[in-house]
C-alpha positions in Angstrom: -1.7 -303.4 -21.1 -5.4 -302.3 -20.8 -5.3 -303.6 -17.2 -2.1 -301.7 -15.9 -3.2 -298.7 -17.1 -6.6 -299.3 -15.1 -3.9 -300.1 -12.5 -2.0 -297.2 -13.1 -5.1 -294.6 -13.1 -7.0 -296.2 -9.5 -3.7 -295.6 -8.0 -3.7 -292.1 -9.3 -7.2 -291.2 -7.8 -6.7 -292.6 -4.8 -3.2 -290.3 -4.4 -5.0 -287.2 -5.6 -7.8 -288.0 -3.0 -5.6 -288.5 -0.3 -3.9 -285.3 -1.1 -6.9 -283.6 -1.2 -7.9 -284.2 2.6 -8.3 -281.3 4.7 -5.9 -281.3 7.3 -6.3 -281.9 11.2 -5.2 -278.5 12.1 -6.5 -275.5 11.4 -4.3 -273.0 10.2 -3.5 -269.3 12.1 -5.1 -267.9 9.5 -8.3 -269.4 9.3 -8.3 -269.2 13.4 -8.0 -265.6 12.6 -10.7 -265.2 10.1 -13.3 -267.2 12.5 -12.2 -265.2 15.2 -13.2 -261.8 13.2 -16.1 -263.1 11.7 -17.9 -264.2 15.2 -16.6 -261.9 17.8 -19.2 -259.8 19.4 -17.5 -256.3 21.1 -20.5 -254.9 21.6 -22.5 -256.0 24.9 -26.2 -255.4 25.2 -26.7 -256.5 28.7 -29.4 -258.9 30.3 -32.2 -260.1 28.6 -34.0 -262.2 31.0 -33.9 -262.4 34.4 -35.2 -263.9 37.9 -38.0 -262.3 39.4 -36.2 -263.2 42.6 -33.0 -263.7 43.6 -33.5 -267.1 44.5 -33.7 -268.3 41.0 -31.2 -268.9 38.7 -31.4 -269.0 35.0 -28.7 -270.8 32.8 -27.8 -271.9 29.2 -30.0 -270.5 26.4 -30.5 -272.4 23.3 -31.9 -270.8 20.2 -33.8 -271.9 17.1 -36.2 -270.5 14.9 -40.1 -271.5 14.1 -42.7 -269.8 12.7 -41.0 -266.8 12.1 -40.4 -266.2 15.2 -37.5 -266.8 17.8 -37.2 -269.3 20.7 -35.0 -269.7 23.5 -34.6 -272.5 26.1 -33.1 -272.2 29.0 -33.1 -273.7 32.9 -33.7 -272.3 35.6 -32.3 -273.5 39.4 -34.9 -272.9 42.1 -33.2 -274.7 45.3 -34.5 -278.0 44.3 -32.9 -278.6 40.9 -33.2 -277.3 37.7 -36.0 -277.2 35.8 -36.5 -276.4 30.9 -38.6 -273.2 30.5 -39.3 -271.7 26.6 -39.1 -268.1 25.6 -40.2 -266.5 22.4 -38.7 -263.2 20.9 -39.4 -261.4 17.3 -36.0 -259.1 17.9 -33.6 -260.8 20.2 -34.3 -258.3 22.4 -37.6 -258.7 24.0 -38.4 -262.1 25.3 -41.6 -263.2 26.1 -41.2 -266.0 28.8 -44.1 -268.7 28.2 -43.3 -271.7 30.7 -41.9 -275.0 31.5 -41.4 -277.4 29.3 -39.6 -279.8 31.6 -40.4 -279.7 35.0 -40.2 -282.0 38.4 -41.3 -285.3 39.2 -43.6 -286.4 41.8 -42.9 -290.1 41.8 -39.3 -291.8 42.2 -38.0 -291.2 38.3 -34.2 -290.9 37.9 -34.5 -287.5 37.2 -36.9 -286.4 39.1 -35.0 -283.4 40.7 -32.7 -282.2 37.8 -33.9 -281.7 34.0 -31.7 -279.8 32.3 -32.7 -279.3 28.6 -31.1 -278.4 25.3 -33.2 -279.0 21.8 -31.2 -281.2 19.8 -31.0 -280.9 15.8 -30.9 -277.5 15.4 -29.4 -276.4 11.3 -26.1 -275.1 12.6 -24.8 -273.6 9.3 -23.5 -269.8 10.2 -26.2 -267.5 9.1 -28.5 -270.1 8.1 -32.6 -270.7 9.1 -31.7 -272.2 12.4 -34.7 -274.7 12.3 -35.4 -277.0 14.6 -35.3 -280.6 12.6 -37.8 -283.4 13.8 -36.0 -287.4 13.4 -38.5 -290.2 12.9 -41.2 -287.7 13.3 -40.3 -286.6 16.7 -38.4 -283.2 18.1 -36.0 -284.3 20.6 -34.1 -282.6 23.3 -31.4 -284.4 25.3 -30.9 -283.1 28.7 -28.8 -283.8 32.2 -31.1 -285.5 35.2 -30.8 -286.5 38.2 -32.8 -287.4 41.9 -30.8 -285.9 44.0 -32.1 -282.2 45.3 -29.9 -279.1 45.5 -27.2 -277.6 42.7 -26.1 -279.9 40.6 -25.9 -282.7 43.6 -25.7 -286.3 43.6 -25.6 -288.8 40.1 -26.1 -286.7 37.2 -26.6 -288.7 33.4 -27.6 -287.9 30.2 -31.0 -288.7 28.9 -33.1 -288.0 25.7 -36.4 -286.1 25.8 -39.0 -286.2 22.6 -42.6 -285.1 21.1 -45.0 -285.0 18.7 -46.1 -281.7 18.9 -44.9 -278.4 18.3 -41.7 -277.4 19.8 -42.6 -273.6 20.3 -45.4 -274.7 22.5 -45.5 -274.9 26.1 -46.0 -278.9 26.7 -44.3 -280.9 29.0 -41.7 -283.5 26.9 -41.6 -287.1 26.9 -38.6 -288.8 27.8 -36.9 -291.9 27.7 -37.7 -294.2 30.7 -34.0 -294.7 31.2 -30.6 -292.4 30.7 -28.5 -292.8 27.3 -25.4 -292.4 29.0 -24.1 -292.4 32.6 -20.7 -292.8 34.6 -22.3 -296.2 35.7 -21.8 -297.8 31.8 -20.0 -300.8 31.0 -18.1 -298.6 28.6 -17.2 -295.6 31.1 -14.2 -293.7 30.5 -11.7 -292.0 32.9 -13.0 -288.5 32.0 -16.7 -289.3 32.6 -16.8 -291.9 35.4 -17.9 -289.2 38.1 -20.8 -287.2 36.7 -22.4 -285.6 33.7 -23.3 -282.5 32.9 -24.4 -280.5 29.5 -25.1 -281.6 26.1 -25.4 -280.5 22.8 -26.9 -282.8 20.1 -26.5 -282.7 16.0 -26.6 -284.3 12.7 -23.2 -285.9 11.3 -24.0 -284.9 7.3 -20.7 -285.4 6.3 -20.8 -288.7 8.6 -17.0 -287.7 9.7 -17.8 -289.9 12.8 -19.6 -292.9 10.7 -22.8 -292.0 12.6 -25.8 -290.0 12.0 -25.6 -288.1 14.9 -22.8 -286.1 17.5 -23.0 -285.5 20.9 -20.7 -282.9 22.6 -21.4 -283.7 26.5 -19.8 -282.5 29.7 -18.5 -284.8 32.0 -16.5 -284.7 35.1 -13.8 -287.9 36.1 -10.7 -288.7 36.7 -9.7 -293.0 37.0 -7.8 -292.1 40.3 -10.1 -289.8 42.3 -13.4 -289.4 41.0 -14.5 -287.1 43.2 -12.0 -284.5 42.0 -11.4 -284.5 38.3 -11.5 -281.8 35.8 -14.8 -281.5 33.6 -13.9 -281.7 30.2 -15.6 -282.2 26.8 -16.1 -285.2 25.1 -18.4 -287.0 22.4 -21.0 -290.3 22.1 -22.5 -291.0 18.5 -25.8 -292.4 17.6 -27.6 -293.5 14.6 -31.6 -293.3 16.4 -31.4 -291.1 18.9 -31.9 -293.4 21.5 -29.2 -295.9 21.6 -25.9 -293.6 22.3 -21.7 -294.5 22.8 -18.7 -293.0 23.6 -16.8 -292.1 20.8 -13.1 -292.7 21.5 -11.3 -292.8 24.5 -10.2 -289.3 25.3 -12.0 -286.3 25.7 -12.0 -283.7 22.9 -11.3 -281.1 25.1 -9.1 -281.2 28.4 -7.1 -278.3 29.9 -6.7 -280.6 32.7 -8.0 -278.5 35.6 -11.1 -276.4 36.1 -13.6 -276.6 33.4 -14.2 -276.8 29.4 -17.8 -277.0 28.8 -21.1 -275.9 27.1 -20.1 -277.3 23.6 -22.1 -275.7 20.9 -21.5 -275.8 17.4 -21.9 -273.7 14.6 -20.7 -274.2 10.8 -19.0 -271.4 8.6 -18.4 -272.2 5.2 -15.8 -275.4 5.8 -15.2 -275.1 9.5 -16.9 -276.4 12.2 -16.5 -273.8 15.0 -17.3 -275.1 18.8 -18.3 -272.4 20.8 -17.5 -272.9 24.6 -16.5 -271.4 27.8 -13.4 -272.2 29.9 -13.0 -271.7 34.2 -9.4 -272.4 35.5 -7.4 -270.7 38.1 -4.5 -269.6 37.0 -2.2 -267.4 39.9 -5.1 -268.1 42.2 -7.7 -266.2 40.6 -10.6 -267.9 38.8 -11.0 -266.6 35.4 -14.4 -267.4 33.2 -14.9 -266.7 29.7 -16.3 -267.9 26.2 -14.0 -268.7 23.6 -14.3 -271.6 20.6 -12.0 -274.2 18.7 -12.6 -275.1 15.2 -12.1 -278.6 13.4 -12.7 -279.7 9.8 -14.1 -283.0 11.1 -15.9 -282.7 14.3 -13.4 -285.2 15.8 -9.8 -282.8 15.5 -10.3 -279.6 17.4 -7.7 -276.6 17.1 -7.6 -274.5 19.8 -8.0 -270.5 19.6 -5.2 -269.3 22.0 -6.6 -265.4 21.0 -8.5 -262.8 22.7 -11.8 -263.9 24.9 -15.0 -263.6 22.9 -16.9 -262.8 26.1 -15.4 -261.8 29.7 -16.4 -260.4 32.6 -16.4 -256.7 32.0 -19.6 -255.2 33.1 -21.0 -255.3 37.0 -23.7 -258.0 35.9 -21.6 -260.0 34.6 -18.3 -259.0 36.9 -18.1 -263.4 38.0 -18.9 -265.0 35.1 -19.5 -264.5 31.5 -20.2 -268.0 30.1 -22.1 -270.6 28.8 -22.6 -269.2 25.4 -25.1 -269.7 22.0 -23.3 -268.0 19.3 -26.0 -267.5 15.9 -25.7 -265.2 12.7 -28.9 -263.6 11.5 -28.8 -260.7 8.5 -25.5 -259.7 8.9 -25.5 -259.4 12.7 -23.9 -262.0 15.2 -25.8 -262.3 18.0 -23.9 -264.3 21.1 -26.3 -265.3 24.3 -24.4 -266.0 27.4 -24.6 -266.9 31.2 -24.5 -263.5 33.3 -23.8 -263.6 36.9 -22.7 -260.5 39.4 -20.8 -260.7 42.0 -23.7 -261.1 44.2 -24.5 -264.8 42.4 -27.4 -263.2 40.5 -27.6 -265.3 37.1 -29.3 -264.2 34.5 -29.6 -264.2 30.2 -27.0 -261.4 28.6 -26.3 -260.4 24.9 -23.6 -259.2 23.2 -23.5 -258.3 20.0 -21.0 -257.8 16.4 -22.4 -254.6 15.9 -23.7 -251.3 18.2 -27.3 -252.3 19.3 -27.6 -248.6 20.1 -29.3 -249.3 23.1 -28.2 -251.5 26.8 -30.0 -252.8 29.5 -27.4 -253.8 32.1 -29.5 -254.7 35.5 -31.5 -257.1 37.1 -34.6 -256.2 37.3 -36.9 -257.4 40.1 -40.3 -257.5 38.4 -39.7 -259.3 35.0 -42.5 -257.3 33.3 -40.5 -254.3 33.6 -37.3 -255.6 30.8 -36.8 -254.1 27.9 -39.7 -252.2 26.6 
């Protein structure tokens, strides 16, 4: 009798846990909550910018150290693309500081393209934003390549490293070889053509089984390389160093243009993946930041809702992508990819609330920004 009711109650638990489980899809409501709580109306204008028109800066990534702010970002020169660091105390006013990734001189992999984005950044909305070491390293993964010119040639995914501080200005180690590539044994359709951004964080919840996510862009397609769609899709790891796909479909796939830039941020239950989307719909191309959410990091809902950031403004009147979405006392702060109509690309900001002040042009001197 004793034993049944043991019987009895384990089956009970498991029931009550099973319906308990948060559910793949998340509802319109929540998708409207998130949607309020991290949309920024209020655009500040550019940041940083070129101090020529033949450079072209690209993806920020921000984290906090030492009370003060830092962005990443890359910057395209002709050659390739090349990790320079920023510092800030306001969001505002950026202090550019140097390279922390820059060009080979002998035959490396990715001697011509290195394309950097610090990995392990605290992503919960609001939170300290700290940059996290892993066996007593920083690490950064990144896109390289040999091959000169805009994204050109065989691009894969490596993993960059150090010791030292992050907010210094220090070149990175890296990993003698890439960690993924559209060469692996293991390739999927949707990445066996080339490889583009990544965004790197710790599983806590292990939803995946695996200490740590990737979110990486790759462009395939199993009948015509040449000419698939770029889409988003995930590798896991448990060091770092030794990465796989996870699954085998992408996570996100509108089937033409592109979904990229994954970058995720956590409020309260909800995992919300900021990203930008460039299709052409009626023959026009359209460019804009929007985000999914997912209770898992594997089951993504898509919000179908008004654009977060879109081309509205004359430096930004091509694009408006490429985003990096933070909270920080009470204010939601949203970095994006600016570019005019004349291909000038630079840094912008838009804000949740009135900044009360804008500075909307490229500047030709970079010492004359925001003062």
């Amino acid at each position: 009798m004793k034993k049944n009711i043991i019987v009895m109650w384990l089956l009970s638990l498991i029931f009550s846990l099973g319906c308990h489980q948060q559910p793949e899809i998340v509802s319109e409501e929540i998708m409207q909550k998130i949607y309020e709580e991290v949309k920024t109306p209020y655009k500040y204008g550019l940041v940083l910018v070129p101090d020529s028109n033949a450079y072209k800066m690209d993806c920020p990534t921000i984290f906090r150290k030492d009370n003060t702010w830092w962005m990443t970002y890359i910057v395209f020169d002709g050659r390739g693309y090349e990790t320079w660091l920023a510092e800030s105390k306001n969001f505002l006013d950026w202090k550019i500081n140097g390279k922390i990734m820059q060009f080979s001189d002998s035959a490396d992999w990715d001697m011509n393209q290195k394309a950097g984005y610090p990995s392990l950044i605290n992503y919960e909305w609001g939170g300290d934003y700290k940059i996290n070491q892993y066996d007593d390293k920083y690490w950064m993964s990144y896109f390289g390549g040999n091959s000169t010119g805009y994204e050109k040639g065989l691009l894969s995914i490596g993993m960059a490293f150090t010791e030292y501080n992050p907010a210094t200005v220090h070149e990175w180690k890296r990993l003698q070889k890439p960690v993924l590539t559209s060469h692996d044994e293991d390739v999927r359709w949707y990445d066996n053509s080339t490889m583009y951004k990544s965004f790197v964080m710790e599983d806590k919840k292990r939803h995946t089984g695996h200490r740590f996510v990737m979110y990486y862009n790759a462009r395939g397609d199993s009948l015509n390389p040449k000419r698939g769609a770029e889409r988003i899709s995930m590798a896991v790891s448990d060091d770092m160093v030794n990465w796989k796909r996870f699954g085998n479909e992408p996570i996100v796939n509108h089937h033409v243009g592109i979904s990229g830039d994954a970058v995720i941020q956590k409020i309260d239950d909800v995992y919300v993946m900021f990203y930008f989307r460039a299709n052409w719909p009626d023959g026009k191309t359209v460019v804009y930041n929007s985000f999914y959410c997912s209770y898992d990091l594997i089951n993504w809902t898509e919000w179908n809702g008004p654009h977060l950031i879109e081309p509205t403004e004359t430096y930004d009147a091509l694009f408006a992508h490429k985003s990096y979405v933070i909270k920080h006392n009470g204010v939601v702060y949203h970095f994006y990819n600016a570019v005019d109509k004349q291909g000038n690309r630079g840094i912008a900001l838009a804000a949740s609330v009135d900044l009360g002040i804008s500075n909307t042009h490229f500047k030709s001197d970079q010492e004359s920004e925001i003062k």
